[in-house]
N, C-alpha and C positions, 0 to 999 in steps of 0.2 A: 332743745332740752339736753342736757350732758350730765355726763352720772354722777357729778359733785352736787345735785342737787336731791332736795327731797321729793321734788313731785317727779323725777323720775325713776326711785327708788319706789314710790305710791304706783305709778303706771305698769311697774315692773309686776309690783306684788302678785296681783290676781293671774299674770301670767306664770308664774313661780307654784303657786297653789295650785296651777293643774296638772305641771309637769311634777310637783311634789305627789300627787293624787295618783299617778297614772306612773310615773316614775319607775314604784318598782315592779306591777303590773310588767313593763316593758323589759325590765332586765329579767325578769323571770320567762316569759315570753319568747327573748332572745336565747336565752339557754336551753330551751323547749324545742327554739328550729335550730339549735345547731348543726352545722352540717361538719357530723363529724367521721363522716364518709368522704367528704375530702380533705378535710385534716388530716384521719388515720394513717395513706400511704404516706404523710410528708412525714412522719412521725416513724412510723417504719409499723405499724398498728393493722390488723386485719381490715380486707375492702368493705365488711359489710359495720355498720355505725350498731354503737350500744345505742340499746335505748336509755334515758334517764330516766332517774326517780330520784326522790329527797329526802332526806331525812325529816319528818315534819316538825318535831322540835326544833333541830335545828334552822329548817327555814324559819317559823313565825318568831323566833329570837333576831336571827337576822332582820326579817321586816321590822321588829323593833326597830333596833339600833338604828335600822336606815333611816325610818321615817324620823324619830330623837334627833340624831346628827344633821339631816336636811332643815330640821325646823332651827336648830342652833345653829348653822351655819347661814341658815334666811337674815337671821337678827344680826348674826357681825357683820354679814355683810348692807346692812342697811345699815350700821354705827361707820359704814368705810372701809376697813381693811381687815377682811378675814384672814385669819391668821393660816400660812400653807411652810410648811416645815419640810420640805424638798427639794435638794438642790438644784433640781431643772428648774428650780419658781422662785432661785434665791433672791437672782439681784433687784438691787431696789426699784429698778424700773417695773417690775411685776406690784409690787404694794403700792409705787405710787398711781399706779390706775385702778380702782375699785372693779371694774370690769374685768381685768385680768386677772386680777387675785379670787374675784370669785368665779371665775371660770375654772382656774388653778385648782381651786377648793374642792368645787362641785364634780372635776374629774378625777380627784382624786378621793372623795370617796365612793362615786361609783367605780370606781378601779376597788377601793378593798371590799366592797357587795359585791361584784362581779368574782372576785378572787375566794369570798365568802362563799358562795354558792357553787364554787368549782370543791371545796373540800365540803361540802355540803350533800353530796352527789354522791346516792347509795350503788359502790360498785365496787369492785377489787380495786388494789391499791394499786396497780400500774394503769388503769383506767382511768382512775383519778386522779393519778400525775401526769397523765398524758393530755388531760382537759385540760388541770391547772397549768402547763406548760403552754398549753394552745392559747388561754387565756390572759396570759402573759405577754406572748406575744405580740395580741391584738392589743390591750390597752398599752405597751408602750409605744406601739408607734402611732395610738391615737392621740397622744399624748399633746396637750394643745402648743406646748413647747415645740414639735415638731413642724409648727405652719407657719409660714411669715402672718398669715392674715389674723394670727392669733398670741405672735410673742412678744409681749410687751417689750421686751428688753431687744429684741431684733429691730424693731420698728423705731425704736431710741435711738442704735446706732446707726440704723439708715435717716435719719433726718437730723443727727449733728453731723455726720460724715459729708451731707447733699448728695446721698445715692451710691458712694461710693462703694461701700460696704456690699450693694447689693450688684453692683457692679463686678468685681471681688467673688462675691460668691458666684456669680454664672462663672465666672472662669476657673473658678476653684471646681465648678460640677461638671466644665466640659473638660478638664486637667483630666478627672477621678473617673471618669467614661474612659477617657483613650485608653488610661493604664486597665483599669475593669478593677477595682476596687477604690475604697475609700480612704483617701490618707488618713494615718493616725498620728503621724509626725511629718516635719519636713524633709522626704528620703534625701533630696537633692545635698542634703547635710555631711551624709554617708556614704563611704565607698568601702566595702569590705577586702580585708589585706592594707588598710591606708589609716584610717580611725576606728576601725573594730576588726575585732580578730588579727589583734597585729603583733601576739606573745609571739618571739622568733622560734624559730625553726623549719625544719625542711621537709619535703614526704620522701619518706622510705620505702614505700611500696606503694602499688596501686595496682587494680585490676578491673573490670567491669561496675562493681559495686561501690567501693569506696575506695580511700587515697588514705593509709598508715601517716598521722605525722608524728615526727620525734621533735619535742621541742627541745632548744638547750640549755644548758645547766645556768642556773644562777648563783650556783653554791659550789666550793669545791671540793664539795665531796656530795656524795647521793648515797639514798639509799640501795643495798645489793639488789631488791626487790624490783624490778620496775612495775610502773602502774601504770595501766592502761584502762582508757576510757569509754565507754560505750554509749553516746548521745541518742538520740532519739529519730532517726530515719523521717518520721513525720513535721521534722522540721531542723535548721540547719545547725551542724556545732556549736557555731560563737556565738549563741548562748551560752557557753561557758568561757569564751574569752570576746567579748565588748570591750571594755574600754579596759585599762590595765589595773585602774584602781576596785574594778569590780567584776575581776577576770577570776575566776575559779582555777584555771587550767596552769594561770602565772602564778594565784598563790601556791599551788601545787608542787610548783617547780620553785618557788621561792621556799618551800621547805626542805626542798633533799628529795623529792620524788624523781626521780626518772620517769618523765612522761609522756605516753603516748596516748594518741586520740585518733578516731574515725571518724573522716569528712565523709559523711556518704555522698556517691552520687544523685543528683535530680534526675531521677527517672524518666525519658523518654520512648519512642514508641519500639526504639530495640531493649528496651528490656521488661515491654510489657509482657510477658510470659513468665518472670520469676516470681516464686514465691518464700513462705519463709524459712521453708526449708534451705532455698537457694541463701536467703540474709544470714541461717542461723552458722548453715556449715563453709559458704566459700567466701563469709566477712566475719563473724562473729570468733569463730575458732580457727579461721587462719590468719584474723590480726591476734592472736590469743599464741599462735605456735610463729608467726613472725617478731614476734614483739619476744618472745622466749629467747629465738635463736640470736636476733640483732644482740638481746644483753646476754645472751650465757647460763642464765638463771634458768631455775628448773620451774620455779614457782613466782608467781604475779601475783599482784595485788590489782582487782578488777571495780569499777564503776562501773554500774548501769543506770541510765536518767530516763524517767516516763517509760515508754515504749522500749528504749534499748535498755532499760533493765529487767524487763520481761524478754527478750534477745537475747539477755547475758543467762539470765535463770535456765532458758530451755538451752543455750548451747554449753552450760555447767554440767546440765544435767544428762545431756547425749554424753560426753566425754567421761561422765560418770559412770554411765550404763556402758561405754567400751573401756573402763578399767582405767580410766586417765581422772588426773584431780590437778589441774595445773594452778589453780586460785587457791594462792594464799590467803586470798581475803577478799569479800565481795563489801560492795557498797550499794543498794539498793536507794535512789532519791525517787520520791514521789513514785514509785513503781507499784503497777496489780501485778502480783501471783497469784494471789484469789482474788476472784472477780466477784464474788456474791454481794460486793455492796460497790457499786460503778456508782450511785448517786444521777443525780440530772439526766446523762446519758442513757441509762435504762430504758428512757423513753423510748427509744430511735430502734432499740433493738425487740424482733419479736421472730420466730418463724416464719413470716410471710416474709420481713425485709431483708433476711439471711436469704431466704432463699433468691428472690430476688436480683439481690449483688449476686449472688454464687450465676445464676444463669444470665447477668449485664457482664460479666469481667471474672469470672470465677476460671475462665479457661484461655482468659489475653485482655489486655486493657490495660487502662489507667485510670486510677482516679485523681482527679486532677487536684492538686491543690490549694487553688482557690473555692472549691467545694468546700474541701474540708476547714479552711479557714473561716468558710460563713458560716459554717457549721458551729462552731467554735465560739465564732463573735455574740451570734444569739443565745450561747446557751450565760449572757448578760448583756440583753439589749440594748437597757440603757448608756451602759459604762463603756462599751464598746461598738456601736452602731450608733445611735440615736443621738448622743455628745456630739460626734464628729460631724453629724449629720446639723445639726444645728450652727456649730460653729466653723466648719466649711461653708457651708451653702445658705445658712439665713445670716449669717453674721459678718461671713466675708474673712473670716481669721484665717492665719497659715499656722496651723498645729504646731507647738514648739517641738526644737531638736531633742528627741527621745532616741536612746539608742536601743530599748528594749521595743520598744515598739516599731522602729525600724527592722528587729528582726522579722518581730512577729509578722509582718506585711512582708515579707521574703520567702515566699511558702514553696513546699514541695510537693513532686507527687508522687505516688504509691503503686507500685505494680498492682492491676488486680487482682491475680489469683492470692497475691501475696497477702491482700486486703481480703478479701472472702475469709481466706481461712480465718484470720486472726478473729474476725466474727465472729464466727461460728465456734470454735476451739477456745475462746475467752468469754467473750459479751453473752455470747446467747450459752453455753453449756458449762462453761467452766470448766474444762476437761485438766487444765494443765494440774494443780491442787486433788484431781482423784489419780490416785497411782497407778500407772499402770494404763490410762485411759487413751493420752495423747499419745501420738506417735510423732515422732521429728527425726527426721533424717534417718528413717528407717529402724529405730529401734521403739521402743517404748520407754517413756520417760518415769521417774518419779522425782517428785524433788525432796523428798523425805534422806535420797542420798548425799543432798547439798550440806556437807557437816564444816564448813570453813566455816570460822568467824566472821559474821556478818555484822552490820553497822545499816540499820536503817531507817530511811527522814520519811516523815509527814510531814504538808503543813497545816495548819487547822483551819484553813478558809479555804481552802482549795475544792475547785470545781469540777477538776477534772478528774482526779486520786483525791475520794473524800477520804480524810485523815484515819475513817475508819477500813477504808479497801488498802489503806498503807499499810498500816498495823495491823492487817489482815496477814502480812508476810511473818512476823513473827510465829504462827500457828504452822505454817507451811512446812518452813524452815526447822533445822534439828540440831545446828552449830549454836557456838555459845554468840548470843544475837545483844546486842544495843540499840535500842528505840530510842528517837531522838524526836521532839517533835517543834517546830517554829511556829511563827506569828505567820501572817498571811496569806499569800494563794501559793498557786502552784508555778510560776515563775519568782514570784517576788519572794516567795520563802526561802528560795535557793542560792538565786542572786542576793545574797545579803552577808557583803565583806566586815570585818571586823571595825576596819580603819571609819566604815557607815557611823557606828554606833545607834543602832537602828534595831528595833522589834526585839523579840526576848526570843530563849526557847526553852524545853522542856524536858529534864532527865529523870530517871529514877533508878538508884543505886541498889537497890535490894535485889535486882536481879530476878523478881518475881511478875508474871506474862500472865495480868487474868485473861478472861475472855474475849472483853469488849475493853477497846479504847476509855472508855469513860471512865470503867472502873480501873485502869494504868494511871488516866491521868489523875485518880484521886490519892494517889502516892506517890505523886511527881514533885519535884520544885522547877518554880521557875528562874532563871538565870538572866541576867539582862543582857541584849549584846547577840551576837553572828551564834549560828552554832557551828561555825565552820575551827572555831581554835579548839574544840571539843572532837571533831571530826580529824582532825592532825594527829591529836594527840593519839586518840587510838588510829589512826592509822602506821602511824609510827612503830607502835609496839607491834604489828606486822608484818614490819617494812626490811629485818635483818640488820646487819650491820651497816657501817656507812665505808663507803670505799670512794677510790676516785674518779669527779667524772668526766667523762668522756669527752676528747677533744673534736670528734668528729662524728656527722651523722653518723647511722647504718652499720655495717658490718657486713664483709665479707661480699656477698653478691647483691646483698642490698644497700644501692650507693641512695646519695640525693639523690632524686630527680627533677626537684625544684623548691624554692622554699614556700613556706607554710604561710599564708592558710591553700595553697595550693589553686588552682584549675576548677574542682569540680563544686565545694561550694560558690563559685561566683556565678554558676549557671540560674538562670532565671527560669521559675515554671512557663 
């Protein structure tokens, strides 16, 4: 009997009708024995488990709906092919089997009853994003897409390939073992210094932490100003210079910038003892007073990205508290100053998981970077785990040549102490945004003294700086500020060159800062196109005059030491 028939659609029925009957008995059931006494530590969540309760309106609405949508999806799927509107169930190999498409169906709408009864759950709101996240979790990697014995469209290309494909995939899984992650692309593509990160220039300095690089001029003349860059420690530079057509660092220098950038070092076990104190004062403000003496200039023009824009803010603002203001101009991308809206992340962080880290690595360690990468990957299972997972290993593909994705599988690691504090002092207290609270390199900070003209990016899909903890900097801040805000996440917002012609973004000229994001962007326009020829332009009007540039790296007792991208980003975690 095969499922193109009606009497096996008739055989199925009465088994359908119990697990219809019993169905959501059982998802309620499940949610009942959650054990969320061992979710809680992976979460960062206290050891002893809430208990549930529900809202009872909102649950017998739910049972509604469930039982509604189970009895209409019974019927399309006896007409043949229920209809599944998700890209893990697109190809047509999924619709041409009735079997799959209604397994397709039927998991996903217990996936949005399942997700229903996670915001259904009477309890504070980090408790209940702490389910819903746990609940996410589980149904994506239940996902029947995930099994060979369940995807239609695997099983397709294993029996026109004759096995090949699955053949293919064990070697694609025993490849993704040895290295200890899962390709996202084909690295074997990329060599860094060779097809990314290959804007010229040389390092000027180096010390323990990171390698100064000066790139050279493309123009001949720069601005007096040089600008110096501040990338993000938790992952490596060239994400700002990849390929040249969608290099940040070259269009920089393609404008008249003089610029310098920080390769940080990948942390090993002699510098598990530094913290960020140690990033903020003997990398942050001695590439900040190297980068002065190399050009002559009194005053820089400063970028900070993610992580090293929060690096640039607290080493702006020590040097402010000792009477120094050397930033001309800050650039804040995708960076928290105020942390009160982290988004997704909140989950992870609570008192118990600070403390925690503080007593694993709060006084030597590392945290490794492949932690933090799977960290990362989950918080979109699908899009980043579970794709690769299917088309590695059930399908047998070799991931196309991506150079962004090549970074992101190039991870770094993190001193511990360094990591503890930033926990504690951002995620869990928010100390840097109250005046006077934090302390960094000995003094007490405020960044109410940060008065330079600032320029700073959201992007409004972003997962990691929800658009609203971006624009959370404007309030921080007390210089005359520029909000800018782009299309998609928190790399692809950034990454996005003019010559693209790709994704829009978002300005508002009246100069007026409400509260909340939403209500900024209801007086925005939008623009089509990079926001990086808007990012030029006022950096420009910061930049001073243009003078001539320079024939040769460094200055003075700072020669080359080698050219760019240097030694320390090619180290491997």
């Amino acid at each position: 009997m095969t499922p193109d028939t009606p009497e096996f659609w008739a055989q199925s029925a009465q088994q359908f009708q119990q697990s219809l009957s019993d169905g959501w008995s059982k998802a309620f059931e499940a949610f009942q024995n959650m054990d969320m006494g061992a979710i809680a530590p992976r979460l960062g969540a206290a050891a002893s488990a809430p208990e549930i309760h529900f809202a009872p309106e909102k649950l017998q609405a739910l049972q509604q709906q469930y039982l509604e949508e189970a009895a209409k999806l019974w019927t399309q799927g006896f007409q043949g092919k229920p209809p599944v509107a998700d890209k893990r169930f697109a190809a047509q190999a999924w619709s041409e089997n009735p079997v799959a498409a209604f397994s397709a169906a039927a998991y996903l709408l217990n996936t949005r009853t399942l997700m229903g009864l996670a915001d259904a759950v009477q309890t504070d709101a980090k408790t209940r994003a702490r389910i819903r996240f746990a609940v996410e979790q589980l149904t994506a990697a239940a996902a029947p897409s995930n099994f060979m014995v369940f995807n239609a469209d695997a099983q397709k290309k294993a029996i026109e390939t004759k096995g090949e494909s699955v053949a293919r995939g064990l070697t694609n899984l025993i490849h993704d073992m040895r290295q200890g992650h899962v390709s996202m692309t084909d690295e074997s593509i990329f060599e860094v210094g060779k097809n990314v990160a290959t804007t010229e220039g040389a390092v000027v300095f180096e010390n323990e932490l990171f390698q100064l690089i000066e790139y050279k001029p493309l123009t001949a003349k720069v601005y007096e100003k040089p600008f110096l860059l501040v990338p993000p420690c938790i992952n490596k530079f060239y994400i700002l210079d990849l390929q040249p057509e969608n290099s940040l660092i070259r269009y920089a220098v393609s404008q008249g910038q003089r610029t310098f950038v920080i390769s940080w070092r990948n942390p090993d076990a002699s510098l598990a003892n530094k913290t960020w104190d140690n990033y903020v004062e003997d990398a942050v403000i001695k590439a900040i007073a190297v980068t002065q003496e190399i050009s002559g200039a009194k005053s820089i023009n400063t970028l900070g990205f993610c992580v090293g824009g929060t690096l640039l803010g607290c080493a702006l603002a020590v040097l402010a508290a000792r009477g120094e203001k050397p930033a001309s101009s800050a650039t804040f991308l995708t960076s928290f100053l105020d942390f009160s809206d982290t988004g997704v992340l909140d989950v992870f962080i609570d008192e118990s998981f600070v403390n925690y880290r503080e007593k694993e690595m709060g006084k030597g360690g590392l945290m490794k970077g492949n932690d933090l990468a799977s960290t990362f990957s989950f918080l979109r299972p699908n899009d980043l785990v579970w794709n690769y997972v299917v088309g590695n290993y059930l399908k047998g593909e070799t991931p196309p040549a991506f150079d962004l994705l090549y970074w992101n599988s190039d991870c770094t690691n993190l001193p511990g102490p360094f990591y503890a504090w930033y926990l504690r002092n951002t995620y869990l207290e928010n100390r840097l945004v109250k005046p006077g609270t934090a302390t960094v390199c000995g003094v007490k900070i405020d960044l109410r003294t940060l008065d330079m003209p600032v320029y700073i990016y959201g992007s409004r899909e972003d997962h990691i700086v929800p658009i609203g903890g971006a624009y959370a900097s404007t309030r921080a801040l007390t210089g005359k500020r520029r909000f800018v805000m782009g299309a998609s996440g928190h790399i692809a917002g950034v990454i996005n060159p003019p010559s693209a012609k790709k994704r829009s973004h978002w300005t508002r000229e009246d100069g007026n800062f409400p509260k909340t994001h939403a209500e900024w962007l209801a007086g925005a326009t939008e623009h089509p196109g990079s926001w990086w020829t808007d990012w030029s332009t006022w950096l420009k009007s910061h930049a001073g005059k243009q003078v001539a540039a320079p024939k040769t790296y460094g200055k003075g007792k700072y020669k080359s030491i080698e050219p760019a991208p240097g030694r320390y980003v090619k180290v491997k975690a």
